[in-house]
N, CA, C and O atoms as CSV, one atom per row, in Angstrom:
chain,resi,resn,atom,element,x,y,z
A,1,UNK,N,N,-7.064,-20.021,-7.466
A,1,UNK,CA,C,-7.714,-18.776,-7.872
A,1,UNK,C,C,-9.206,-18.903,-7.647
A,1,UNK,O,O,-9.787,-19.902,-8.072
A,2,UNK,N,N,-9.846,-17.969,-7.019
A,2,UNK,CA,C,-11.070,-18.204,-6.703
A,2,UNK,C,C,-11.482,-16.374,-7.180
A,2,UNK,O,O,-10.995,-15.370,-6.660
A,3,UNK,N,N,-12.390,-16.427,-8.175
A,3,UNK,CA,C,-13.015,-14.672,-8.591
A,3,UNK,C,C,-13.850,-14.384,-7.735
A,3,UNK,O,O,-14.451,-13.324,-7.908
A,4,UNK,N,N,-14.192,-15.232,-6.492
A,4,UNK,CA,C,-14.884,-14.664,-5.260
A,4,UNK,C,C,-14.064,-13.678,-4.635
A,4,UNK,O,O,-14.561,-12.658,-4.158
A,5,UNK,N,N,-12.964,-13.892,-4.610
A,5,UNK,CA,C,-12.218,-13.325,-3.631
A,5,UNK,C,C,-11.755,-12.271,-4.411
A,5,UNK,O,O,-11.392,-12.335,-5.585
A,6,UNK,N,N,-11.801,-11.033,-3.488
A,6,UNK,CA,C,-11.468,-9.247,-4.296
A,6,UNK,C,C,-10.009,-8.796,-3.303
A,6,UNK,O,O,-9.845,-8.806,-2.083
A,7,UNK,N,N,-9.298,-8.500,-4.184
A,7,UNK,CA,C,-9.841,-8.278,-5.421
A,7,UNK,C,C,-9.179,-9.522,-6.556
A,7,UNK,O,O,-8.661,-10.548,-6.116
A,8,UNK,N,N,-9.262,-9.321,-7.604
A,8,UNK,CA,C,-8.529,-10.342,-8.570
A,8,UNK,C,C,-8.253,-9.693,-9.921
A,8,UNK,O,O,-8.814,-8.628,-10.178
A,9,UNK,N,N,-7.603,-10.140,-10.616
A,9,UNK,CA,C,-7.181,-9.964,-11.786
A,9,UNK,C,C,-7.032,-11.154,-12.955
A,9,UNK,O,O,-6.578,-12.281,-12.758
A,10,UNK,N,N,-7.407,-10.751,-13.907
A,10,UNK,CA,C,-7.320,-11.898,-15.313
A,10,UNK,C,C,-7.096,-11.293,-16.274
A,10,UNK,O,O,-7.730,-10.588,-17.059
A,11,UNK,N,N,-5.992,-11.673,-16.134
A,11,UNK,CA,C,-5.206,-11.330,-17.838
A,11,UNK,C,C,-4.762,-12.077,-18.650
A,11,UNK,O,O,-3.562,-12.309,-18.502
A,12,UNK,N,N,-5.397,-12.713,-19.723
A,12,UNK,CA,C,-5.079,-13.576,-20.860
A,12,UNK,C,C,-5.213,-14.779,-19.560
A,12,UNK,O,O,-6.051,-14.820,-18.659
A,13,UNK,N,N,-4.251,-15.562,-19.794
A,13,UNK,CA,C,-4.180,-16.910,-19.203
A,13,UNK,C,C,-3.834,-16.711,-17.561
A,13,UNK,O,O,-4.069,-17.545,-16.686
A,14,UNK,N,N,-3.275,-15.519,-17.396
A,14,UNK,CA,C,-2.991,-15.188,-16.017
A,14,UNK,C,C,-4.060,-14.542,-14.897
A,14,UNK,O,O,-4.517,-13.400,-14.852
A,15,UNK,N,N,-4.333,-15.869,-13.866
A,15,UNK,CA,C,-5.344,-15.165,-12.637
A,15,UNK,C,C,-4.979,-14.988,-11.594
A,15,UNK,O,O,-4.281,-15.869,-11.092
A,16,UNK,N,N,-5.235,-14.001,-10.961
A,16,UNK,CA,C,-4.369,-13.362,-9.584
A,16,UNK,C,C,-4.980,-13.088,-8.788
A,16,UNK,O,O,-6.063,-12.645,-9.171
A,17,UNK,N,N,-4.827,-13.125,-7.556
A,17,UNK,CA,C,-5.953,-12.656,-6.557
A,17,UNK,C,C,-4.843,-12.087,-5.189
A,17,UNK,O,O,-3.951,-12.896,-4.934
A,18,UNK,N,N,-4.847,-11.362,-4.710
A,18,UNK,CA,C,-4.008,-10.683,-3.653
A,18,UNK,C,C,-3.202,-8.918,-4.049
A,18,UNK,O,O,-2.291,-8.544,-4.788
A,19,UNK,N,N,-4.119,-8.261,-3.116
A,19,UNK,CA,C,-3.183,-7.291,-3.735
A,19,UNK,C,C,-1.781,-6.827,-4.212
A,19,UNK,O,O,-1.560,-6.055,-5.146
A,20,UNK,N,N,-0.979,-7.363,-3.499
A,20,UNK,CA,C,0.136,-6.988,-3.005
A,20,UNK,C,C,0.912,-8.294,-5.002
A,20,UNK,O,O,1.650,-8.151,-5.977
A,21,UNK,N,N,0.246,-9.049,-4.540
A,21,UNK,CA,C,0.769,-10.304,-6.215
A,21,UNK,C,C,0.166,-9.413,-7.272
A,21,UNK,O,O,0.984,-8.942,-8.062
A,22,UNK,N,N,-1.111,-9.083,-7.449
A,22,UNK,CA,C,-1.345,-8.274,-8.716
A,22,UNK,C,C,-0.591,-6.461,-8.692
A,22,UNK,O,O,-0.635,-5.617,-9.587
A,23,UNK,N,N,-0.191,-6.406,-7.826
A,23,UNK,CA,C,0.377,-4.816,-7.930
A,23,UNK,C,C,1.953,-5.474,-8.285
A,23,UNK,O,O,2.386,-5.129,-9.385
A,24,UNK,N,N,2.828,-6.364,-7.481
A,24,UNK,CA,C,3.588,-7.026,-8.258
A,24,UNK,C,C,3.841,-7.820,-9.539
A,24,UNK,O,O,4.949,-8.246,-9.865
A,25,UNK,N,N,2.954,-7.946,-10.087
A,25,UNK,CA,C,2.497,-8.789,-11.644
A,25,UNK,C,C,2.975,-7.513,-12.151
A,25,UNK,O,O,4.130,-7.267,-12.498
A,26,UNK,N,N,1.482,-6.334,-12.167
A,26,UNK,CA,C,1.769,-5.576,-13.452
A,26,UNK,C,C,3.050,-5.225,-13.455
A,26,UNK,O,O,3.642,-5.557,-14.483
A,27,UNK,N,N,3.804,-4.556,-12.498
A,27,UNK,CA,C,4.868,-3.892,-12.324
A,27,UNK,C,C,5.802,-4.668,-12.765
A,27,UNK,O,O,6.736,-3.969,-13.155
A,28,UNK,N,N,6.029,-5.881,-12.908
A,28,UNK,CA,C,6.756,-6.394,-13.281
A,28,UNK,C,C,6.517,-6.509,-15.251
A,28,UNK,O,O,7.468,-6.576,-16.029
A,29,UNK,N,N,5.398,-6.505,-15.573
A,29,UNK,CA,C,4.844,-6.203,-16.759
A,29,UNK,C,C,5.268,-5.137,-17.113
A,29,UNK,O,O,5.845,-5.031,-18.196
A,30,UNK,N,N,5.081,-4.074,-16.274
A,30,UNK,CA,C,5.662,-2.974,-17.028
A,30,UNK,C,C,7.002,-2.157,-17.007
A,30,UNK,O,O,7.286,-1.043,-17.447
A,31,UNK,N,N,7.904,-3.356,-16.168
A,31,UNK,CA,C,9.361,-2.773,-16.009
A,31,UNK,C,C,9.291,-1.947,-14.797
A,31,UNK,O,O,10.273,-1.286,-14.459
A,32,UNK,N,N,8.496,-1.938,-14.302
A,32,UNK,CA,C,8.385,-0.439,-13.023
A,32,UNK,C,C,9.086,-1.204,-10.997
A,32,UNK,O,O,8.861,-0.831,-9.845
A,33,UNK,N,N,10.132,-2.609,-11.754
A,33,UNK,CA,C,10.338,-2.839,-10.337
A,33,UNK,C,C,11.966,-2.706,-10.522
A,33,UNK,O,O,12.662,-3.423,-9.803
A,34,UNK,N,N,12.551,-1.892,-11.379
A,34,UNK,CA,C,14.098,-1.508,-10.422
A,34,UNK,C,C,14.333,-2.222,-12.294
A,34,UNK,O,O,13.837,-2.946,-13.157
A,35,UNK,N,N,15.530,-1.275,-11.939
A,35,UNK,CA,C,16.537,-2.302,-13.669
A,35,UNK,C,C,17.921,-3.061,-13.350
A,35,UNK,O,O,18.120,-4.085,-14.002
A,36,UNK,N,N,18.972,-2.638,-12.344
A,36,UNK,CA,C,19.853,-2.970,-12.082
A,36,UNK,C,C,19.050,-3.428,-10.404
A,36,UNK,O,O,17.983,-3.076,-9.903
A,37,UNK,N,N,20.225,-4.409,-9.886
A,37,UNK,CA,C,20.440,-5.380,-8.840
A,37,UNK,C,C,20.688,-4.413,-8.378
A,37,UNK,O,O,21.799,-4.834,-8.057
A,38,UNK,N,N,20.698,-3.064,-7.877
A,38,UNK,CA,C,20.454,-2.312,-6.697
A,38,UNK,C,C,19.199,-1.567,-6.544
A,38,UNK,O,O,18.574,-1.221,-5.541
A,39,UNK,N,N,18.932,-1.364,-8.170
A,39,UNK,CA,C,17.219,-0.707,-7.300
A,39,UNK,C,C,15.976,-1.326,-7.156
A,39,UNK,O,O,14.945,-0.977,-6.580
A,40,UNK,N,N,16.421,-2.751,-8.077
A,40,UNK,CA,C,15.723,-4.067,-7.728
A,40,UNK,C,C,15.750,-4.170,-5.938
A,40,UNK,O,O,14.714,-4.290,-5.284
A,41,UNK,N,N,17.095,-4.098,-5.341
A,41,UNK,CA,C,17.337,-4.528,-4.200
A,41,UNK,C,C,16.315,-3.282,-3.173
A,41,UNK,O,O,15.665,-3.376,-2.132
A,42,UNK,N,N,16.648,-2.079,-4.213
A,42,UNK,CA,C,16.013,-0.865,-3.048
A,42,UNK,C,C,14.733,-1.133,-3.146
A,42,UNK,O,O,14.337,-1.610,-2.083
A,43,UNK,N,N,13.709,-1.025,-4.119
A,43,UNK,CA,C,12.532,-1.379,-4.364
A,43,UNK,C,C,12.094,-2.779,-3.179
A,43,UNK,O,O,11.137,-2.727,-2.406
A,44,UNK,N,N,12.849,-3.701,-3.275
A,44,UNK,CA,C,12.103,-5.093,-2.341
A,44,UNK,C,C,12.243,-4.014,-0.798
A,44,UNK,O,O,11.371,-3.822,0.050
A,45,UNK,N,N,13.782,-3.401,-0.855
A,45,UNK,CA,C,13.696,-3.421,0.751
A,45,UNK,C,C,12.698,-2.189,1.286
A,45,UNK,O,O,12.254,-2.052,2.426
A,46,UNK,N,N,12.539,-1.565,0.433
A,46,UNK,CA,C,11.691,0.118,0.679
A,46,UNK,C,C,10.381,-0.365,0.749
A,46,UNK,O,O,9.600,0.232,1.490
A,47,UNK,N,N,9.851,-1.700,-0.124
A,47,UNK,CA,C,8.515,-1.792,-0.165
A,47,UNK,C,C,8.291,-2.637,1.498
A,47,UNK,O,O,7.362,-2.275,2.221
A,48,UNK,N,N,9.004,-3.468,1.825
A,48,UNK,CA,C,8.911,-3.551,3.481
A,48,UNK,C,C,9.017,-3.273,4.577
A,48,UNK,O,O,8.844,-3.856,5.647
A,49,UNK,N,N,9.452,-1.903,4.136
A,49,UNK,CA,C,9.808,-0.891,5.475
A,49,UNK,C,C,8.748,0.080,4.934
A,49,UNK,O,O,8.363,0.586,5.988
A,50,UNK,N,N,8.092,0.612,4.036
A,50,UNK,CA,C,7.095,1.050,3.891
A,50,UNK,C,C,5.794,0.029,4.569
A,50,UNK,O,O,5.064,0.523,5.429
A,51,UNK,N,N,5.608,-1.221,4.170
A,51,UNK,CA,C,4.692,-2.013,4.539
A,51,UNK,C,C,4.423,-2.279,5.952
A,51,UNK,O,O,3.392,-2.753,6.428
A,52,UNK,N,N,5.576,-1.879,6.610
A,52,UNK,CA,C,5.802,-2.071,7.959
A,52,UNK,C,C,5.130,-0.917,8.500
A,52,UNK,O,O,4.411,-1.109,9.481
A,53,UNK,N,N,5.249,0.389,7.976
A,53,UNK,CA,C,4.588,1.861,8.486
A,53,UNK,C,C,2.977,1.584,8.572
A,53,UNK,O,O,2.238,1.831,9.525
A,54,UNK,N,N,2.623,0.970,7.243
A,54,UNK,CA,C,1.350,0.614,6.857
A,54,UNK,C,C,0.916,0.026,7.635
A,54,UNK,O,O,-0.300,0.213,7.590
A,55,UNK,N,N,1.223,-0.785,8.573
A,55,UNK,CA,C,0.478,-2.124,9.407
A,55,UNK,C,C,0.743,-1.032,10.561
A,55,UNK,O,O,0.018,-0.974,11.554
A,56,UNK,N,N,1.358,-0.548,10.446
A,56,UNK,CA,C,1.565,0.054,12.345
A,56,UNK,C,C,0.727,1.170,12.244
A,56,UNK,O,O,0.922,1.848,13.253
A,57,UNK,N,N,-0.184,1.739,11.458
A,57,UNK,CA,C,-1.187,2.577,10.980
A,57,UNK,C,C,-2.275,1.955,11.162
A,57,UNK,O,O,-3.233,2.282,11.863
A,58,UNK,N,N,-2.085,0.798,10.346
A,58,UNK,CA,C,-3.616,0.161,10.314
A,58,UNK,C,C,-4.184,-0.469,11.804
A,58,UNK,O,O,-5.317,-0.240,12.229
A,59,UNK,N,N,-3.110,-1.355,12.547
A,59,UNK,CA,C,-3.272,-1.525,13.880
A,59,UNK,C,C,-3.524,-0.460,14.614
A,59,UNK,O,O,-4.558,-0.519,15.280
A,60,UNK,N,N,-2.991,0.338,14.676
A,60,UNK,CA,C,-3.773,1.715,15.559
A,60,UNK,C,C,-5.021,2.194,14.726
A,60,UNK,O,O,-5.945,2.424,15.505
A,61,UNK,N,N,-5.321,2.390,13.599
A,61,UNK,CA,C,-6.275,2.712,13.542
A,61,UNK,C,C,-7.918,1.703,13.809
A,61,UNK,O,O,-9.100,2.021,13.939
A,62,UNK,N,N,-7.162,0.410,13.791
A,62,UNK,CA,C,-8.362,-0.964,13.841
A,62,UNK,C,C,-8.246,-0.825,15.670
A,62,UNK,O,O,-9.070,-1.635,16.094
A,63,UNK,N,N,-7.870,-0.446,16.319
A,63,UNK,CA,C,-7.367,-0.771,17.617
A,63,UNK,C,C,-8.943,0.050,18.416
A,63,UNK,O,O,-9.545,1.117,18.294
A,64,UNK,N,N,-9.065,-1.151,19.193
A,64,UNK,CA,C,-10.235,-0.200,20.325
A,64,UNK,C,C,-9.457,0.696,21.204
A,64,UNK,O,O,-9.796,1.735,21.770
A,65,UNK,N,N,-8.162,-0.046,21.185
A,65,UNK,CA,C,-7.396,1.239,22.349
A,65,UNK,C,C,-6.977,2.802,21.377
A,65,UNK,O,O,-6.262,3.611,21.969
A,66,UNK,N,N,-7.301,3.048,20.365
A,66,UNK,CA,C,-6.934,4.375,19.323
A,66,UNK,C,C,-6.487,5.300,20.409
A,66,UNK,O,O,-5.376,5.376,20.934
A,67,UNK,N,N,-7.548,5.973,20.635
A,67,UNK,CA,C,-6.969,6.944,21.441
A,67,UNK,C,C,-5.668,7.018,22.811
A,67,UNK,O,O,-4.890,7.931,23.088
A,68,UNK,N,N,-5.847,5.757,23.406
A,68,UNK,CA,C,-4.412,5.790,23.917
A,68,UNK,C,C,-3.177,5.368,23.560
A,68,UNK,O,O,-2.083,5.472,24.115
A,69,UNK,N,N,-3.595,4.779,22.346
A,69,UNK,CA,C,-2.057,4.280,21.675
A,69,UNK,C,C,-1.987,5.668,20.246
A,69,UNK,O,O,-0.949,5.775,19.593
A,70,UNK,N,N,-3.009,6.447,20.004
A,70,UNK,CA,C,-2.249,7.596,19.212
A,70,UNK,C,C,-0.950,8.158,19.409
A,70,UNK,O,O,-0.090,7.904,18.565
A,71,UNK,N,N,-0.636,8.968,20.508
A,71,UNK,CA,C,0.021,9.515,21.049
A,71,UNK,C,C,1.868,8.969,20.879
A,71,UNK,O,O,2.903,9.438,20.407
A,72,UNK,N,N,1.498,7.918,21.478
A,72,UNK,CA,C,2.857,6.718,21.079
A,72,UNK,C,C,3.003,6.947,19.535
A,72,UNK,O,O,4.047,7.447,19.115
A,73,UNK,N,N,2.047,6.617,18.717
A,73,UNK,CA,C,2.167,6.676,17.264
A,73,UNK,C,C,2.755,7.846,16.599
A,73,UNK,O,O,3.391,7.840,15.545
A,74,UNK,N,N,2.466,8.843,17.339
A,74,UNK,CA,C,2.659,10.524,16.679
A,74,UNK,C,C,3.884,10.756,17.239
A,74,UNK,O,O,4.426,11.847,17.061
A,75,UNK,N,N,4.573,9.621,18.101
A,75,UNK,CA,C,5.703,10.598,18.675
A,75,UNK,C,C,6.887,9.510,18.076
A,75,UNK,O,O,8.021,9.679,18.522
A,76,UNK,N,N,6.699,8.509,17.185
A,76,UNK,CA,C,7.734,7.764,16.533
A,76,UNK,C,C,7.540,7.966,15.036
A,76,UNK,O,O,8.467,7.828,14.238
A,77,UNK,N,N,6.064,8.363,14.621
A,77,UNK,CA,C,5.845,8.624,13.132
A,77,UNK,C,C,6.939,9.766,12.581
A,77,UNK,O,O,7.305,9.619,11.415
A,78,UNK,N,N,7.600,11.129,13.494
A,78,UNK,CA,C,8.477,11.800,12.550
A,78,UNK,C,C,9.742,11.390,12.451
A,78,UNK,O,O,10.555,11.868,11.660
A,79,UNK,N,N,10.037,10.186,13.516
A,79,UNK,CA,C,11.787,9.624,13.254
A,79,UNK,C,C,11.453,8.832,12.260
A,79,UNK,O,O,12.375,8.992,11.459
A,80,UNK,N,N,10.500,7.859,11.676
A,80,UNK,CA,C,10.355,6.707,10.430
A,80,UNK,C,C,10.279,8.116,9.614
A,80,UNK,O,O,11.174,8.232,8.777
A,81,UNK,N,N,9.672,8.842,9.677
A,81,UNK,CA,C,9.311,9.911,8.167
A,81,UNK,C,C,11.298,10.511,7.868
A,81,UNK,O,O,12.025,10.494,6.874
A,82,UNK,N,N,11.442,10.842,8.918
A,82,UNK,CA,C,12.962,11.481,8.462
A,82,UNK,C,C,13.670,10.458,7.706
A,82,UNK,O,O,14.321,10.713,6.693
A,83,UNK,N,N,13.540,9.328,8.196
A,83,UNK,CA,C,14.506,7.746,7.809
A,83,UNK,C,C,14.021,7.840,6.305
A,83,UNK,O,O,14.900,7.998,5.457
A,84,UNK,N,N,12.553,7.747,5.851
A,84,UNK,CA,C,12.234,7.786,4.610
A,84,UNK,C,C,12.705,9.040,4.153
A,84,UNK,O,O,12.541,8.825,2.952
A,85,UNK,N,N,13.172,10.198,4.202
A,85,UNK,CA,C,13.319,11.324,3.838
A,85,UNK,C,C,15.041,11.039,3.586
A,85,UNK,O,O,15.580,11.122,2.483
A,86,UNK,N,N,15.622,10.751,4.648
A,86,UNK,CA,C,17.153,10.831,4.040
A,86,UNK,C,C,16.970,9.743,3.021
A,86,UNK,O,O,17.643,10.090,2.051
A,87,UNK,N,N,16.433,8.688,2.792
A,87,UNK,CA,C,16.615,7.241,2.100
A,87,UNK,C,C,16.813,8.064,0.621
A,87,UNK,O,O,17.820,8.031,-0.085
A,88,UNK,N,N,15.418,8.891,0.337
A,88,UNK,CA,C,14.738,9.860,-0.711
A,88,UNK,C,C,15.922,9.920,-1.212
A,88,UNK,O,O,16.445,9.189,-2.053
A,89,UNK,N,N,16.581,11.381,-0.320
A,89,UNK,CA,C,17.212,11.987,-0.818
A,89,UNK,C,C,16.767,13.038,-1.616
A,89,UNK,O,O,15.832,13.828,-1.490
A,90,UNK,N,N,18.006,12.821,-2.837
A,90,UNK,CA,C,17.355,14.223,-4.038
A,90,UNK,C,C,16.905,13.537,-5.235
A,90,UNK,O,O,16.796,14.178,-6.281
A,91,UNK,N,N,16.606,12.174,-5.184
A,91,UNK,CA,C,16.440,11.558,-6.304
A,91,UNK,C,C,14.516,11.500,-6.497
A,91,UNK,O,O,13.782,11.237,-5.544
A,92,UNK,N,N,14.097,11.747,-7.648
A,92,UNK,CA,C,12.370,11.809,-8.004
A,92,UNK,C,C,12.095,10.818,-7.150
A,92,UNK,O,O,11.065,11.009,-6.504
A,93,UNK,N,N,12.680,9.802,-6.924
A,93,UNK,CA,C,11.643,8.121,-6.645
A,93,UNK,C,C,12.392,7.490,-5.991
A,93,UNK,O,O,13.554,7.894,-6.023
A,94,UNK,N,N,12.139,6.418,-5.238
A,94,UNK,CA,C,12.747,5.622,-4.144
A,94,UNK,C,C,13.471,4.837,-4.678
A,94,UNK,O,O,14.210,4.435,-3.779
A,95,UNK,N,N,13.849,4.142,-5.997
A,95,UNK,CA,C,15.043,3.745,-6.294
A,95,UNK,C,C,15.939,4.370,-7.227
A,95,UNK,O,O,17.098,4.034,-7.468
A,96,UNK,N,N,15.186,5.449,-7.799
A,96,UNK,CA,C,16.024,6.801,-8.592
A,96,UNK,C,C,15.447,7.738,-9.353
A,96,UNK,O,O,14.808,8.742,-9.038
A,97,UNK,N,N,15.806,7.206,-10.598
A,97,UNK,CA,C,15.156,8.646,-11.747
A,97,UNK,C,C,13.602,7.937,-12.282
A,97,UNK,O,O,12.794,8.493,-13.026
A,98,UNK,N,N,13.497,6.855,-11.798
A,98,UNK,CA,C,12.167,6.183,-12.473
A,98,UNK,C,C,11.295,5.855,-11.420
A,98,UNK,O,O,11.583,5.831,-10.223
A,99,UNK,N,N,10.308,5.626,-11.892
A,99,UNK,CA,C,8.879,5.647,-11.000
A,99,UNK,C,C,8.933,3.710,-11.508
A,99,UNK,O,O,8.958,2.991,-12.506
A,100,UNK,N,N,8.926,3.652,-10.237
A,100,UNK,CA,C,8.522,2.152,-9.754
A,100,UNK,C,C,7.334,1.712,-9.027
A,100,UNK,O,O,6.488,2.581,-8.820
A,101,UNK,N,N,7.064,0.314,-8.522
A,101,UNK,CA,C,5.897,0.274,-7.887
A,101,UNK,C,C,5.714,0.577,-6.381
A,101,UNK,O,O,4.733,0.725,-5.653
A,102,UNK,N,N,6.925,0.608,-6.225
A,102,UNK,CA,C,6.816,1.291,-4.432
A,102,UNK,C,C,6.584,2.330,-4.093
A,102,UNK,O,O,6.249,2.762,-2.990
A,103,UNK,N,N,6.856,3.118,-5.653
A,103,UNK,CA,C,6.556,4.382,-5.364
A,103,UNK,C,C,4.921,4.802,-4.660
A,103,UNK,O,O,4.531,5.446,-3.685
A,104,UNK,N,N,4.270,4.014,-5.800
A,104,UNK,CA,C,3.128,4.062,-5.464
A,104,UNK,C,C,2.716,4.039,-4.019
A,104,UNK,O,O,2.160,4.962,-3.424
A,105,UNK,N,N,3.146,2.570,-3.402
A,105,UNK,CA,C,3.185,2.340,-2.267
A,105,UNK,C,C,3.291,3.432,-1.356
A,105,UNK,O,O,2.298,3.832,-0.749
A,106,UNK,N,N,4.476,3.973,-1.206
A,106,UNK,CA,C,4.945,4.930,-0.605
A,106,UNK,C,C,3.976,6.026,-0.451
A,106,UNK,O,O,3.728,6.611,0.603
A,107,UNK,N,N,3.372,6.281,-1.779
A,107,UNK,CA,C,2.846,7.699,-1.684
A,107,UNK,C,C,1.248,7.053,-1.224
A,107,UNK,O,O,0.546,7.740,-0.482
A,108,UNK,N,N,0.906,6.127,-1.564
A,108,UNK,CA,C,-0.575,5.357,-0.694
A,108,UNK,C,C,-0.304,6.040,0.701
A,108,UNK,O,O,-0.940,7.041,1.032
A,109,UNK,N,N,0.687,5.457,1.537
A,109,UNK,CA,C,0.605,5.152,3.067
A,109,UNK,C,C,1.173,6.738,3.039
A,109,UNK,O,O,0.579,7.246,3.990
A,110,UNK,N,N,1.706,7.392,2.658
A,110,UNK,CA,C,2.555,9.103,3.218
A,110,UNK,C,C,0.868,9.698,2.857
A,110,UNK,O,O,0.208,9.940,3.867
A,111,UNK,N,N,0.332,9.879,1.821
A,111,UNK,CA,C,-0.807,10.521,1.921
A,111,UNK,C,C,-2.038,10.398,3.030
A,111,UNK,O,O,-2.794,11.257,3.483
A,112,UNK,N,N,-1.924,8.993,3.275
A,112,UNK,CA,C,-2.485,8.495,5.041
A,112,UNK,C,C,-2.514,9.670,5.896
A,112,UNK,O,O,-3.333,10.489,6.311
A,113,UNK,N,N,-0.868,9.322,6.011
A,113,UNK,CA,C,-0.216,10.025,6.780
A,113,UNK,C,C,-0.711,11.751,6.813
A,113,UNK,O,O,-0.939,12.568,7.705
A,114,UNK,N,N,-0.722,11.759,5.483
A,114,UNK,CA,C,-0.603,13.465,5.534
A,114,UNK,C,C,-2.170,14.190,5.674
A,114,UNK,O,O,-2.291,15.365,6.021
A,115,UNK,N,N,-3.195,13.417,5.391
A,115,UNK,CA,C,-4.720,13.213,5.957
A,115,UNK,C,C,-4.516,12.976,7.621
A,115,UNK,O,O,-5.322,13.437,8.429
A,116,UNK,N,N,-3.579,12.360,7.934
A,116,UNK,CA,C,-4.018,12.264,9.459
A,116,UNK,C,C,-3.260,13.015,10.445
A,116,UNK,O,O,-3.627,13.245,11.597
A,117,UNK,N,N,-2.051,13.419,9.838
A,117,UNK,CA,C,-1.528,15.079,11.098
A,117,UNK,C,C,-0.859,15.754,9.644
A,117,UNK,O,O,0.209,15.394,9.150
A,118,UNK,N,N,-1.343,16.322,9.354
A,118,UNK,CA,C,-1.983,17.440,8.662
A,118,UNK,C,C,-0.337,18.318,8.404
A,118,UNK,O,O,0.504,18.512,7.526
A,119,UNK,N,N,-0.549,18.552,9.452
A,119,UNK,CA,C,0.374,19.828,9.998
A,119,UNK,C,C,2.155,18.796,10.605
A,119,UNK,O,O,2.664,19.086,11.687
A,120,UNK,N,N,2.748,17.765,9.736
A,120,UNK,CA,C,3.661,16.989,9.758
A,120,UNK,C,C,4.526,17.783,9.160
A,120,UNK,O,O,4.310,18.069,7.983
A,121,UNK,N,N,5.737,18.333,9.855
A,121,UNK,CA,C,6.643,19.013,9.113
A,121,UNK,C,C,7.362,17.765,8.228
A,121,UNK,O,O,7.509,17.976,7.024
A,122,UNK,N,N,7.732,16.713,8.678
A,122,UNK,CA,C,8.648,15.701,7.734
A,122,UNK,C,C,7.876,15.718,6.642
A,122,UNK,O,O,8.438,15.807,5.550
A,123,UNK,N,N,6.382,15.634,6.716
A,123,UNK,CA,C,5.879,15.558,5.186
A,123,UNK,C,C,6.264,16.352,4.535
A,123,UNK,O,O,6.349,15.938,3.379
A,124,UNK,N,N,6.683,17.721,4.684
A,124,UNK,CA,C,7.449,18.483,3.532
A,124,UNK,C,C,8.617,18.539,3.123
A,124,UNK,O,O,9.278,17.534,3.388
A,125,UNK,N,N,9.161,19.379,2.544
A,125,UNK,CA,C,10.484,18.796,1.895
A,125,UNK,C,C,10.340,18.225,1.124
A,125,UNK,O,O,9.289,18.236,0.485
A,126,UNK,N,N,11.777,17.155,0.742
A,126,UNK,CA,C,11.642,15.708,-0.275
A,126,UNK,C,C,10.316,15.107,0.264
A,126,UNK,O,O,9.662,15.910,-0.401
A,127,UNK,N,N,9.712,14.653,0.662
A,127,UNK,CA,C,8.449,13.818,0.789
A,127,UNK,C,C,7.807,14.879,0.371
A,127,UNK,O,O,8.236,14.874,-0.782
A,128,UNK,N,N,7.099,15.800,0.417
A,128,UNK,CA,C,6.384,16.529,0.255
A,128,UNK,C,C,6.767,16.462,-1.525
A,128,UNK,O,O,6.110,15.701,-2.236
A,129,UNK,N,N,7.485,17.025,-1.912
A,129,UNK,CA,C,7.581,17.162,-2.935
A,129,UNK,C,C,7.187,15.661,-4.093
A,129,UNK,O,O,6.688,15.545,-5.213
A,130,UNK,N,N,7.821,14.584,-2.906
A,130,UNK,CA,C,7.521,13.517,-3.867
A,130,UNK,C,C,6.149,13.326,-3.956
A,130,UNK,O,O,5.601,12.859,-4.954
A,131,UNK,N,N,5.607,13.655,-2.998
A,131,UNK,CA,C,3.804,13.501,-3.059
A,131,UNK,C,C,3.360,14.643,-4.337
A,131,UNK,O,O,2.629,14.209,-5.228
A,132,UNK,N,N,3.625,15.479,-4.371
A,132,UNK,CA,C,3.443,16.160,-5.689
A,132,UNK,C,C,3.471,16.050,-6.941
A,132,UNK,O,O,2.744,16.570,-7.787
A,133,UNK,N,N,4.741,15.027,-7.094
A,133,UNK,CA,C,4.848,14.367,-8.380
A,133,UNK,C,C,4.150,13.468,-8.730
A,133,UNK,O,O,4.441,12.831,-9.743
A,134,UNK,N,N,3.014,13.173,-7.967
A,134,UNK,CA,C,2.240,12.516,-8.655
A,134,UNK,C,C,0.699,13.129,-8.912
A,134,UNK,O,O,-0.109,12.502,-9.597
């Protein structure tokens, strides 16, 4: 543990440093990662197929080539958005009736998304709506 490094967290005896470990800490603190061995299971697998959208965002957007690798990006971003959309379903949250920490996740990188083509029909609907609920 080094408090140089940001971000970090200290709680009582517990020090954390990495986002991704302190957004997993609390959540686990506060019950918000799945209750049964399936939405435990949906939660791990949703938060890496979300994480996966995230990096393929962030690489195009860190990329000197942006502008010629947009295009590629915009024309596979609405088949991953549908995939997240059937996953949805009709349920509030990505592993059901409760708000977990992927949710969060989820709605981090879809709001990206919805700042950067605007005019995304997959964002509406169930996604759309789930962005609302918060």
């Amino acid at each position: 543990f080094s408090p140089s490094q940001l971000p970090y967290l200290i709680d009582g005896p517990t020090k954390l440093t990495q986002s991704n470990a302190i957004l997993r800490y609390i959540a686990r603190k506060h019950g918000m990662v799945g209750e049964t061995e399936e939405e435990i299971l949906c939660v791990d697998m949703l938060e890496n197929q979300i994480m996966d959208l995230r990096m393929s965002f962030a690489q195009l957007c860190y990329s000197p080539d942006f502008e010629k690798l947009k295009a590629a990006f915009l024309e596979q971003l609405p088949g991953k958005l549908r995939e997240l959309s059937q996953f949805l379903g009709s349920r509030l949250w990505i592993a059901g009736q409760k708000l977990t920490f992927v949710d969060f996740v989820a709605y981090d990188v879809l709001d990206q998304f919805r700042m950067f083509v605007p005019q995304c029909p997959e964002l509406g609907g169930n996604l759309g709506q789930f962005l609302q609920r918060f």
